[in-house]
Biopython code that builds the backbone (N, CA, C, O; Angstrom):
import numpy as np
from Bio.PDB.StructureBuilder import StructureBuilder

atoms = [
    (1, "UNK", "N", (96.484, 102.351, 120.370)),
    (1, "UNK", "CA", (97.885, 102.123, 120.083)),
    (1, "UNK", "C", (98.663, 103.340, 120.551)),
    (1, "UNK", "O", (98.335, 104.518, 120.414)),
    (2, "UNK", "N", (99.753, 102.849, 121.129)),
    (2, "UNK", "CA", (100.651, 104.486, 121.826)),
    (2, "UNK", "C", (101.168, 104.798, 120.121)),
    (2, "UNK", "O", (101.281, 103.961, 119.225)),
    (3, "UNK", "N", (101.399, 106.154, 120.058)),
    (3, "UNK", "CA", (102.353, 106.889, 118.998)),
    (3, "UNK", "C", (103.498, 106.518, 119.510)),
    (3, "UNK", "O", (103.370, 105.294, 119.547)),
    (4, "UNK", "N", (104.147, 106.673, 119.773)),
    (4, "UNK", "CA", (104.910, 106.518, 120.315)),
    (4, "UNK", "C", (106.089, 105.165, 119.540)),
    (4, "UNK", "O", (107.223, 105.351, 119.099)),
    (5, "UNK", "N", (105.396, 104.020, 119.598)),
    (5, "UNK", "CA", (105.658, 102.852, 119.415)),
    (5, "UNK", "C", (105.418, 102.401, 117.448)),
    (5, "UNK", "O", (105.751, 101.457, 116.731)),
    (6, "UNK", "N", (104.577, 103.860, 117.232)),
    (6, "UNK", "CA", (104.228, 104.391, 115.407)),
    (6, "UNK", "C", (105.649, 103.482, 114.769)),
    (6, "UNK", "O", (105.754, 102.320, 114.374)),
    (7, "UNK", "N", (106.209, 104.124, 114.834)),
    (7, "UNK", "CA", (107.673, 103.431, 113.982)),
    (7, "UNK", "C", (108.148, 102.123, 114.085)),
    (7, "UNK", "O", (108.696, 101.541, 113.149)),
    (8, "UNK", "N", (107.947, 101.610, 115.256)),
    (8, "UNK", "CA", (108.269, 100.007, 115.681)),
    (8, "UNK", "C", (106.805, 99.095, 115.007)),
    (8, "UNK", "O", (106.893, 97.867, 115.020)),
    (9, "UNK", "N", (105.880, 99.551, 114.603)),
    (9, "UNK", "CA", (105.313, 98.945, 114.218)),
    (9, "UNK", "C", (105.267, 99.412, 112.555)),
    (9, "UNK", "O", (104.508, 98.846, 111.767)),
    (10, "UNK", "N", (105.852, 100.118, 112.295)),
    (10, "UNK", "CA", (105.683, 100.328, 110.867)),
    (10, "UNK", "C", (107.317, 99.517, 110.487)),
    (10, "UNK", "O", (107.480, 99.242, 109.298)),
    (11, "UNK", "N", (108.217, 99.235, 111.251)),
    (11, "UNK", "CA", (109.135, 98.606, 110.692)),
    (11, "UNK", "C", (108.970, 97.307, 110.790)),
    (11, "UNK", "O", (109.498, 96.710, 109.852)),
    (12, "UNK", "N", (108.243, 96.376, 111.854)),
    (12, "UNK", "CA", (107.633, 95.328, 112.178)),
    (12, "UNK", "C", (106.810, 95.100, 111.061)),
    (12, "UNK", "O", (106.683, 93.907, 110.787)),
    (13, "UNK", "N", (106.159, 95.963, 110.271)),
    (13, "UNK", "CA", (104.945, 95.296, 109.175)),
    (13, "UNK", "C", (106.090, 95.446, 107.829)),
    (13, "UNK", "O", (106.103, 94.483, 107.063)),
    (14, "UNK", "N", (106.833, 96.355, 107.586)),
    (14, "UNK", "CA", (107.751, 95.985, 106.304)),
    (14, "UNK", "C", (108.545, 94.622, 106.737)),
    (14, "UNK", "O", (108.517, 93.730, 105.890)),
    (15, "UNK", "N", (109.036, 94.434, 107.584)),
    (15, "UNK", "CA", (109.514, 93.327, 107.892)),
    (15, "UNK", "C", (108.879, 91.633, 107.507)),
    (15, "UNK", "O", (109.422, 90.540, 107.343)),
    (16, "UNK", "N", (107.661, 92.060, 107.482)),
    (16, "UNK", "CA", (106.562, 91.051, 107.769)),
    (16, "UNK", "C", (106.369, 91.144, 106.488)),
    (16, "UNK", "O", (106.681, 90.075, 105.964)),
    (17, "UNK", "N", (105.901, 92.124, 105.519)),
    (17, "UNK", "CA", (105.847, 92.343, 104.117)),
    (17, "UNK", "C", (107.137, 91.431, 102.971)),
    (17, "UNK", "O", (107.115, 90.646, 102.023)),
    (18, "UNK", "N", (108.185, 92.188, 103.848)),
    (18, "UNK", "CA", (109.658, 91.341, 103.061)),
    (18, "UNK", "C", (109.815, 90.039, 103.102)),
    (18, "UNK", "O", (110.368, 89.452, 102.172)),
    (19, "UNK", "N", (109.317, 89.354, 104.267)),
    (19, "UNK", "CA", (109.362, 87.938, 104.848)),
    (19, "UNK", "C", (107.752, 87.263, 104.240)),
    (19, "UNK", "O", (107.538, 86.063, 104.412)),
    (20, "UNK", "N", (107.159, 87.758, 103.846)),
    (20, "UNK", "CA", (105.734, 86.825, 102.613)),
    (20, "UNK", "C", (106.033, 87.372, 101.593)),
    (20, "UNK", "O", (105.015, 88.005, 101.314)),
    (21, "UNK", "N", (106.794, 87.571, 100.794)),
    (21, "UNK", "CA", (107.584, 87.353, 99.434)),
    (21, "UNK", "C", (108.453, 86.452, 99.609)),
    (21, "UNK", "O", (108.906, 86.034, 98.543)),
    (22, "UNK", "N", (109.134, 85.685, 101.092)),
    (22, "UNK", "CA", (110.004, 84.957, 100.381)),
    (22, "UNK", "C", (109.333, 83.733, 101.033)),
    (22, "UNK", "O", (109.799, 82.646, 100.691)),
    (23, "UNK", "N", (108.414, 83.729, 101.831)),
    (23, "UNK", "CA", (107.467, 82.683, 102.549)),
    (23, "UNK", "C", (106.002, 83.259, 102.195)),
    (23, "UNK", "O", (105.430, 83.838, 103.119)),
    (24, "UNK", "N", (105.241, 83.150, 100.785)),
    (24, "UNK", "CA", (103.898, 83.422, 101.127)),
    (24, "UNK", "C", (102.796, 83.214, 101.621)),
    (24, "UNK", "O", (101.765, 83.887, 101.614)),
    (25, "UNK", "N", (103.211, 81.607, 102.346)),
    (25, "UNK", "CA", (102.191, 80.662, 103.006)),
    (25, "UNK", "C", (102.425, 81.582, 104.650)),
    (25, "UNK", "O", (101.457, 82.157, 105.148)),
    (26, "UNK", "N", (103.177, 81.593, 105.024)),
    (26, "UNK", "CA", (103.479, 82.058, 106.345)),
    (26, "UNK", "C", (103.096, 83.598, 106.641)),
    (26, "UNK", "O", (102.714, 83.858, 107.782)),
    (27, "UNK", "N", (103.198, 84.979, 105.370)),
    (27, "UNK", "CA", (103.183, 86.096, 105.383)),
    (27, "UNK", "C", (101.467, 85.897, 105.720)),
    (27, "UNK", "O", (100.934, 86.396, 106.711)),
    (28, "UNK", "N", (100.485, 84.779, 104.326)),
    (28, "UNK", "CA", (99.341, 84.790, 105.098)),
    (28, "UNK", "C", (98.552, 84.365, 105.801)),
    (28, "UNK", "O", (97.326, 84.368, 105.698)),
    (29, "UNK", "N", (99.480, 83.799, 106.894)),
    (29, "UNK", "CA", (98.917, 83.554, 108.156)),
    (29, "UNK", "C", (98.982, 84.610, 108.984)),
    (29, "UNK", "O", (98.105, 84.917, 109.791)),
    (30, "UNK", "N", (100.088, 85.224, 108.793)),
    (30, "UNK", "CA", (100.879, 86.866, 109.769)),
    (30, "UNK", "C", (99.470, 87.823, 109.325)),
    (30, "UNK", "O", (98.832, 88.389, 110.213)),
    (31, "UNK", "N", (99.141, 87.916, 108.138)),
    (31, "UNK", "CA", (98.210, 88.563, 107.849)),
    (31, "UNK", "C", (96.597, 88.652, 108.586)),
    (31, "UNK", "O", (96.023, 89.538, 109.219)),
    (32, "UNK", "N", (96.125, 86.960, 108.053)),
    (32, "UNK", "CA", (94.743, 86.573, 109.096)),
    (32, "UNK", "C", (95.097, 87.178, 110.119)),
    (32, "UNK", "O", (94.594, 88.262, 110.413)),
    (33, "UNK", "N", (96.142, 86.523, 110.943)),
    (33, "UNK", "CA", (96.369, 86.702, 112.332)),
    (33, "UNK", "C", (96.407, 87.852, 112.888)),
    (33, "UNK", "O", (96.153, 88.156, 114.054)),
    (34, "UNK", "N", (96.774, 88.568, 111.908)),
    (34, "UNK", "CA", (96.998, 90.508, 112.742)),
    (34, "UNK", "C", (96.030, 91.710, 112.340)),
    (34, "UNK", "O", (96.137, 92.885, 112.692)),
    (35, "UNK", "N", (95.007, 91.108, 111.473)),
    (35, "UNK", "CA", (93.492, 91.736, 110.790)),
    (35, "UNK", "C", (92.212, 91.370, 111.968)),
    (35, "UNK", "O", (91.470, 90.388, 111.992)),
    (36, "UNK", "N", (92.263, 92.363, 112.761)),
    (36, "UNK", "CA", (90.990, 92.286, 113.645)),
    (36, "UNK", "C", (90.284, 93.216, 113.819)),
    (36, "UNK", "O", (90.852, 94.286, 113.599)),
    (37, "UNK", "N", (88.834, 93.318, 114.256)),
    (37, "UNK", "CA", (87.799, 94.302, 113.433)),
    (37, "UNK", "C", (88.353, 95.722, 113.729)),
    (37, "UNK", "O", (87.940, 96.661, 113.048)),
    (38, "UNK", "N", (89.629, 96.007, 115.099)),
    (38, "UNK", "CA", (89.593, 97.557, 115.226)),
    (38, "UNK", "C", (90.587, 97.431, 114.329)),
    (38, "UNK", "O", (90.263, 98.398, 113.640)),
    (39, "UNK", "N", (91.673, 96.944, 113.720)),
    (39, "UNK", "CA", (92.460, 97.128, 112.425)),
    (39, "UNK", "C", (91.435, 97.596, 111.815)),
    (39, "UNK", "O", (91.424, 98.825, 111.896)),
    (40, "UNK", "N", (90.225, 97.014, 111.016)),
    (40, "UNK", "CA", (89.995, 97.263, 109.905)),
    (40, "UNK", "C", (89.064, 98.538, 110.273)),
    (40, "UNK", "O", (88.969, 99.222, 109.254)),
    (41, "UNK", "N", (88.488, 98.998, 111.131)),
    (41, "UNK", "CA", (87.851, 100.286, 111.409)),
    (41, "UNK", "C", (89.161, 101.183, 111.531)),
    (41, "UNK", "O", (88.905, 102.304, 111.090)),
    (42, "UNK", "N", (90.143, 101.105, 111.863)),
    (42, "UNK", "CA", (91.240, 101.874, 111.865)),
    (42, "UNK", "C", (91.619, 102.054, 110.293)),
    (42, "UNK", "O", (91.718, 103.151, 109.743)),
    (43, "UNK", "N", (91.763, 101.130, 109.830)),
    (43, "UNK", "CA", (92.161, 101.748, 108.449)),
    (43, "UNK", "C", (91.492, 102.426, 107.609)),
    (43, "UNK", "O", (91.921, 103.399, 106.989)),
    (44, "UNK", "N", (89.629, 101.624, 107.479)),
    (44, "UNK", "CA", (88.687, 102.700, 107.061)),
    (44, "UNK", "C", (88.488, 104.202, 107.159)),
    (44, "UNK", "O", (88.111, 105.103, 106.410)),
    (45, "UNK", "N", (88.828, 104.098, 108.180)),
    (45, "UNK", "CA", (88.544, 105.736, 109.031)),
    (45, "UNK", "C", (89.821, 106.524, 108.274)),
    (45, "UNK", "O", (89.688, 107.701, 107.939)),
    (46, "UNK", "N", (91.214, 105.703, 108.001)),
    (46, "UNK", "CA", (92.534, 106.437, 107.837)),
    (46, "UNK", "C", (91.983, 106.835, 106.183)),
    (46, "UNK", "O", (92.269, 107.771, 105.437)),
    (47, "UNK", "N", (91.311, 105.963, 106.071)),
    (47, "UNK", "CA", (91.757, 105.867, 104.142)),
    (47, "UNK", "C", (90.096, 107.070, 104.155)),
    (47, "UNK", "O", (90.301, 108.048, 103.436)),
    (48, "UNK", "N", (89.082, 107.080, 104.622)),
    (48, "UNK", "CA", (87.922, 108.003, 104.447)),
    (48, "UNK", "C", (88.323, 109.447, 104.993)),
    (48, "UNK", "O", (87.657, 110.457, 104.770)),
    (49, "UNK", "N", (89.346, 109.413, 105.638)),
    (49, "UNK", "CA", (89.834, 110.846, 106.612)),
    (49, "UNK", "C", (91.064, 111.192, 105.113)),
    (49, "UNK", "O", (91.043, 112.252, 104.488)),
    (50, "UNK", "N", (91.600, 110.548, 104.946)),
    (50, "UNK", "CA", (92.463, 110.890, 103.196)),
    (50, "UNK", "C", (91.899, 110.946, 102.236)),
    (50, "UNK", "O", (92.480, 111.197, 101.179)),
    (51, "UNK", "N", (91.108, 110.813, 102.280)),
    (51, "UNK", "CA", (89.899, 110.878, 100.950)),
    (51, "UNK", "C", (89.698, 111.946, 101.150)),
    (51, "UNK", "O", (90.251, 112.773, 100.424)),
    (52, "UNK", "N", (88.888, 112.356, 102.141)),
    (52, "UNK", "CA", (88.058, 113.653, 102.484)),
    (52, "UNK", "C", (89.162, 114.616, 102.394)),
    (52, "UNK", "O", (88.941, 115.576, 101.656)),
    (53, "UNK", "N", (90.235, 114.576, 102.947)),
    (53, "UNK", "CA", (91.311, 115.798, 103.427)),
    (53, "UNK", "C", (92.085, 115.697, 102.060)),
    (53, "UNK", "O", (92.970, 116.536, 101.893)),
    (54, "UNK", "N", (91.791, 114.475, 100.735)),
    (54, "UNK", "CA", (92.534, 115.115, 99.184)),
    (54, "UNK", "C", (91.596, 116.193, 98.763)),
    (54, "UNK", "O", (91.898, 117.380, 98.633)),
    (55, "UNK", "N", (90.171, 115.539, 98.521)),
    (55, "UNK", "CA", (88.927, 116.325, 98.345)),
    (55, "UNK", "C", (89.329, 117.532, 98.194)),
    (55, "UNK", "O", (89.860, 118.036, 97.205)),
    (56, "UNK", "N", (88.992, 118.134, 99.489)),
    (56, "UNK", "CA", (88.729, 119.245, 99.970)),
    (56, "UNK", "C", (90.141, 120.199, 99.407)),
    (56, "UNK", "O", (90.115, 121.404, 99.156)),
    (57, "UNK", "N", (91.455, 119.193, 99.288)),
    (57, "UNK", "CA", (92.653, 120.338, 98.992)),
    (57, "UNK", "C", (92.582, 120.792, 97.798)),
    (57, "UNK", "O", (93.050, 121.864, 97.413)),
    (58, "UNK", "N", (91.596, 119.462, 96.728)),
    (58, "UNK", "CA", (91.414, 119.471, 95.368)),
    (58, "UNK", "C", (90.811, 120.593, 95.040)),
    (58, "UNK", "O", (91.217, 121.231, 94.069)),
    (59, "UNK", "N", (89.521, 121.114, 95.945)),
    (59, "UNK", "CA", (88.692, 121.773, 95.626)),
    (59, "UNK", "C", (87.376, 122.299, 95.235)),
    (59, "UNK", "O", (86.892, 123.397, 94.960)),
    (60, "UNK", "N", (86.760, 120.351, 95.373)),
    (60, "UNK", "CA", (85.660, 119.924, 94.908)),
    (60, "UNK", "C", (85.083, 118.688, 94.975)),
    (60, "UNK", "O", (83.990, 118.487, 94.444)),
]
sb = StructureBuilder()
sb.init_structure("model")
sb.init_model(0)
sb.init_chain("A")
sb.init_seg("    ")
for serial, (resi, resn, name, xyz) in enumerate(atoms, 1):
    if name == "N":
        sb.init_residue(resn, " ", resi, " ")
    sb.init_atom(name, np.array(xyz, "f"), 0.0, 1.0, " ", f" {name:<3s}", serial, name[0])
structure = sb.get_structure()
């Protein structure tokens, strides 16, 4: 994914967030549809790389 484009897609997913609260049949289709295996290795990695980097600020 370019950085670059970081913000257009973070306003694109609140968008998408706001719009399956008022359509929840449709938000989870947007959902299936945009969850593919490098999403979910991308997020693993984000949420185990924040884990590790609270850890370590914690102290222990």
């Amino acid at each position: 994914m370019n950085l670059g484009k970081l913000g257009d897609v973070v306003v694109g997913t609140a968008g998408d967030v706001a719009g399956s609260v008022v359509d929840p049949k449709a938000g989870v289709g947007k959902l299936r549809s945009a969850i593919t295996p490098r999403v979910v290795v991308t997020l693993a990695a984000g949420l185990l790389l924040g884990y590790l980097l609270a850890r370590s600020r914690r102290g222990g």
